[in-house]
C-alpha positions in Angstrom: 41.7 -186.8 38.6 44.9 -188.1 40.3 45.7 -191.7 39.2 47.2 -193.4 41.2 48.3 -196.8 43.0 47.5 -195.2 46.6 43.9 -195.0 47.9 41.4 -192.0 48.9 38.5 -191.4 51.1 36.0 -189.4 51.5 36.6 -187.4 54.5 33.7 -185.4 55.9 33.0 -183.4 52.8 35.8 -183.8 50.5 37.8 -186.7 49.1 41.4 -186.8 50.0 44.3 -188.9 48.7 46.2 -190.7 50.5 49.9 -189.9 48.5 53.3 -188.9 49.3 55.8 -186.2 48.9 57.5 -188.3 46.0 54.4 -189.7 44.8 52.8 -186.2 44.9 55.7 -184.3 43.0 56.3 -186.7 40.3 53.0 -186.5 39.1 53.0 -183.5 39.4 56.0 -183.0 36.7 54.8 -185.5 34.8 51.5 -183.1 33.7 53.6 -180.3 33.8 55.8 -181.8 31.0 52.8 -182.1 28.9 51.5 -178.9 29.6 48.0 -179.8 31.2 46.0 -177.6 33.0 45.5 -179.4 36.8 45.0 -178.2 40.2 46.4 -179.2 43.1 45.2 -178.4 46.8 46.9 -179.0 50.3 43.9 -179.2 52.1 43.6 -178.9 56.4 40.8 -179.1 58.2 39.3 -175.6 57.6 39.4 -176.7 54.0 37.1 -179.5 54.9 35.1 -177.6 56.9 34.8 -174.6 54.4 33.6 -177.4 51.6 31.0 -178.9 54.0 29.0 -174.9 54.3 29.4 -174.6 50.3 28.6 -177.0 48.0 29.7 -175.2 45.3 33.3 -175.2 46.8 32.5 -178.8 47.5 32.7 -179.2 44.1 35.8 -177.8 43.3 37.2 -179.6 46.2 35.9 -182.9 44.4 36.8 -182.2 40.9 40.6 -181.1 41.9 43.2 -183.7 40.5 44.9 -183.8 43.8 43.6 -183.0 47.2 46.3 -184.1 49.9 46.0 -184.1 53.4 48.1 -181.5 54.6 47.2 -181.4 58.3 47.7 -184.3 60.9 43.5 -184.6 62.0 42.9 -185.8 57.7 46.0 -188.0 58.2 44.9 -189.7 61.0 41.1 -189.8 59.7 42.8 -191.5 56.2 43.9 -194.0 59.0 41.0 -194.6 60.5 39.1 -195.3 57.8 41.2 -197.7 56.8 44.3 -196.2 54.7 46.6 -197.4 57.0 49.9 -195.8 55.5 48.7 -192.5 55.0 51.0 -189.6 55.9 51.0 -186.1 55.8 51.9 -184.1 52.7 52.2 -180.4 54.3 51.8 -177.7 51.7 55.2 -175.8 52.3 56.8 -179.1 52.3 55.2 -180.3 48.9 56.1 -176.7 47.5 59.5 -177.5 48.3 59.7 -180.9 47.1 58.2 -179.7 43.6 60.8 -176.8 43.3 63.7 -178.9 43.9 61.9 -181.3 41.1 60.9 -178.6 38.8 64.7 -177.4 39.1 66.0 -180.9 38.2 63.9 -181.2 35.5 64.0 -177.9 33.8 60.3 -176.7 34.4 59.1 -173.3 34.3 57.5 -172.1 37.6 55.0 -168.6 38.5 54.3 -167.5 41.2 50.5 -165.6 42.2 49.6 -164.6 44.9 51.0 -162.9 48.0 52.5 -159.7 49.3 54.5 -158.4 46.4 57.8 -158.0 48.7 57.2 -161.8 50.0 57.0 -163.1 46.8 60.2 -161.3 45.7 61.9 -162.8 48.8 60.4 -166.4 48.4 61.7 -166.3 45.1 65.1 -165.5 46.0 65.8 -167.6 48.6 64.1 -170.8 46.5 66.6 -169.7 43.6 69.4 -169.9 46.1 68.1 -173.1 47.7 67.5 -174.5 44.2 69.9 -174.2 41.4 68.6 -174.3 38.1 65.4 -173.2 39.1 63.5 -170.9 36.7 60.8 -168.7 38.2 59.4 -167.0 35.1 56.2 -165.4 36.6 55.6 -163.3 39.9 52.4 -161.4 39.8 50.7 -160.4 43.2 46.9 -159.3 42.7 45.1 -156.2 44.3 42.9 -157.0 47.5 40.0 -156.8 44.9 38.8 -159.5 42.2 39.9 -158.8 39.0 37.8 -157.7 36.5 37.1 -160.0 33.4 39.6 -157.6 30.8 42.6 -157.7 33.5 41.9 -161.4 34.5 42.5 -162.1 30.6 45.3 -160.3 30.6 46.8 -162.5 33.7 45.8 -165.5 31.6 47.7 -164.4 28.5 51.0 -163.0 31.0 51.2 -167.1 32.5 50.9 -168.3 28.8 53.3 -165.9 27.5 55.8 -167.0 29.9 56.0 -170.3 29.6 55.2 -171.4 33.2 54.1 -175.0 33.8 53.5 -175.3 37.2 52.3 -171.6 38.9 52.3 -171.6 42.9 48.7 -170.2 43.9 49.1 -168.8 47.3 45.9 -166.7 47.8 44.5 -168.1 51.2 41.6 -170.8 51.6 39.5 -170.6 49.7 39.9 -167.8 47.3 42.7 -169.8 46.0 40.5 -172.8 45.5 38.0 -171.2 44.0 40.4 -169.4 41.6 42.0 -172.5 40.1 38.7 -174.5 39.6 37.7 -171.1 37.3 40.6 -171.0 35.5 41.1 -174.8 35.1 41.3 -175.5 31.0 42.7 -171.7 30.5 45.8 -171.8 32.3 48.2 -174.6 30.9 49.7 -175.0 33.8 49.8 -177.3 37.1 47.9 -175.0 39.6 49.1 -175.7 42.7 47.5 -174.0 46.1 50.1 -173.3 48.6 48.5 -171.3 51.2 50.5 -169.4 53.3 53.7 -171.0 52.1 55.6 -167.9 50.2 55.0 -166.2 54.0 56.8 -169.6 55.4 59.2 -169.9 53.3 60.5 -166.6 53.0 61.1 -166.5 56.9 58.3 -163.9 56.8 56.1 -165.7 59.3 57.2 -168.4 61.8 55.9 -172.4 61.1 55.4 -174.5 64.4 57.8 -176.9 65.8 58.0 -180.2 63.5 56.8 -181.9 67.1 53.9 -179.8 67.9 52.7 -180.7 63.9 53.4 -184.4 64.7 51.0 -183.7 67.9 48.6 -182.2 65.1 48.6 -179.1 67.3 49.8 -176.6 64.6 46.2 -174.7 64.7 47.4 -174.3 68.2 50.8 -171.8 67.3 49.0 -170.1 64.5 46.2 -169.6 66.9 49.2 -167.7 69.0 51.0 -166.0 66.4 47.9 -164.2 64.7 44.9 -164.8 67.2 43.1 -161.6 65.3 42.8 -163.1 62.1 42.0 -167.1 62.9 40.2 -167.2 66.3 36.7 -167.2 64.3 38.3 -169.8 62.1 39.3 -172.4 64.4 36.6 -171.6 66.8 33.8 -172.4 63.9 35.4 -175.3 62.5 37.5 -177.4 64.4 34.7 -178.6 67.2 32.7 -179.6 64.2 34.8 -181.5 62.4 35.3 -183.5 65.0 31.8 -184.1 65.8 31.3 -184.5 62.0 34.6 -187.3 61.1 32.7 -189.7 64.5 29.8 -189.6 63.1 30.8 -191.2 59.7 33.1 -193.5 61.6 30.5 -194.7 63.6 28.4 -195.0 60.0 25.5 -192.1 61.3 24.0 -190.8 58.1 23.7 -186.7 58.6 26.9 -186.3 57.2 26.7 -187.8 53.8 23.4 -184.9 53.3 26.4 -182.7 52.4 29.0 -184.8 50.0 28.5 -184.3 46.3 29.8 -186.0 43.8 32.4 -185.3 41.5 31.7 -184.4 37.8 33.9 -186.6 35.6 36.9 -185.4 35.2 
């Protein structure tokens, strides 16, 4: 689990820590250099919300070794319970800040995950915008699981080359649930970016830095693909809500759902 000199809180369902870009990447670097096997999740509100309805993805949630609170509504809930510095570490932005470390220092990176001509594109312009960096993996997986004998042979293909930190983007919260499963086989810092190859390859429009500071990005993605997300933020959002005042106001029904961690 992430070490530390900043704090965490439980928040709603999962715990969330209450780090930094800096803070955030360095570590991350630091277990890349000695080739563990970690994951790392940028987790928003449907995250949360996703881990209260399953417990079993409440314990991934709880036995990642960094969850950071990449929307505004966990920022200001870090706040409120008493983690007065805490700040938002927004999953593209954290992607980029690792990259431009990973470049510095000379570590390997893959990529999974992701239309294959995104991920081409995210990987060119990050080579452009990052000199030095070395992306040694791109493998984008069929709109099927993998079966046992090919998900092997993925395992082998990020061993074989030589990646250290391998940029998950396969959507909340299949991408979750992939790098708890493949934590202690992959010897590499998982990382779950979301829908950050998309972002960063200019493929799909982020919102406004001010409507983010507002904590109103649901609100642009809601308009850019209301198809795909109306359910999403139509389920979850109310709730959490309702949920986050009544553990600040210390009402019990919400700790029915946390489960603890196993040790790491």
């Amino acid at each position: 689990m992430f070490s530390s000199s900043t704090m965490h809180r439980e928040v709603v369902a999962i715990r969330v820590d209450a780090t930094n870009y800096r803070e955030a990447s360095n570590q991350i670097i630091e277990w890349a250099g000695h080739g563990e096997s970690r994951y790392v999740c940028a987790a928003p509100v449907s995250s949360v919300m996703e881990a209260y309805d399953d417990s079993k993805l409440q314990h991934m949630f709880h036995n990642a070794d960094m969850v950071t609170p990449d929307g505004m509504p966990l920022v200001w809930s870090l706040r409120l319970l008493g983690v007065r510095h805490a700040t938002r570490v927004y999953g593209p932005d954290l992607t980029l800040s690792v990259l431009a470390s990973a470049a510095l220092n000379g570590v390997p990176v893959g990529l999974f995950g992701g239309m294959p001509a995104v991920a081409d594109l995210f990987s060119q312009r990050m080579c452009e915008r990052f000199p030095g960096l070395r992306i040694v993996f791109n493998y984008s997986p069929p709109f099927r699981e993998l079966s046992s004998e090919e998900d092997a042979q993925l395992v082998a293909r990020i061993e074989e080359s030589g990646t250290r930190i391998l940029l998950v983007g396969l959507g909340n919260p299949k991408q979750e649930r992939w790098m708890a499963m493949h934590k202690g086989s992959v010897a590499a810092v998982m990382l779950g970016v979301g829908a950050a190859f998309d972002f960063l390859a200019g493929t799909k429009p982020q919102a406004p830095r001010w409507l983010m500071g507002l904590g109103l990005e649901w609100m642009f993605r809601l308009l850019t693909e209301p198809r795909r997300l109306w359910k999403r933020y139509l389920k979850h959002n109310p709730r959490f809500v309702a949920l986050m005042i009544m553990q600040l106001l210390g009402l019990g029904q919400y700790r029915d759902r946390k489960v603890k961690a196993h040790s790491p």
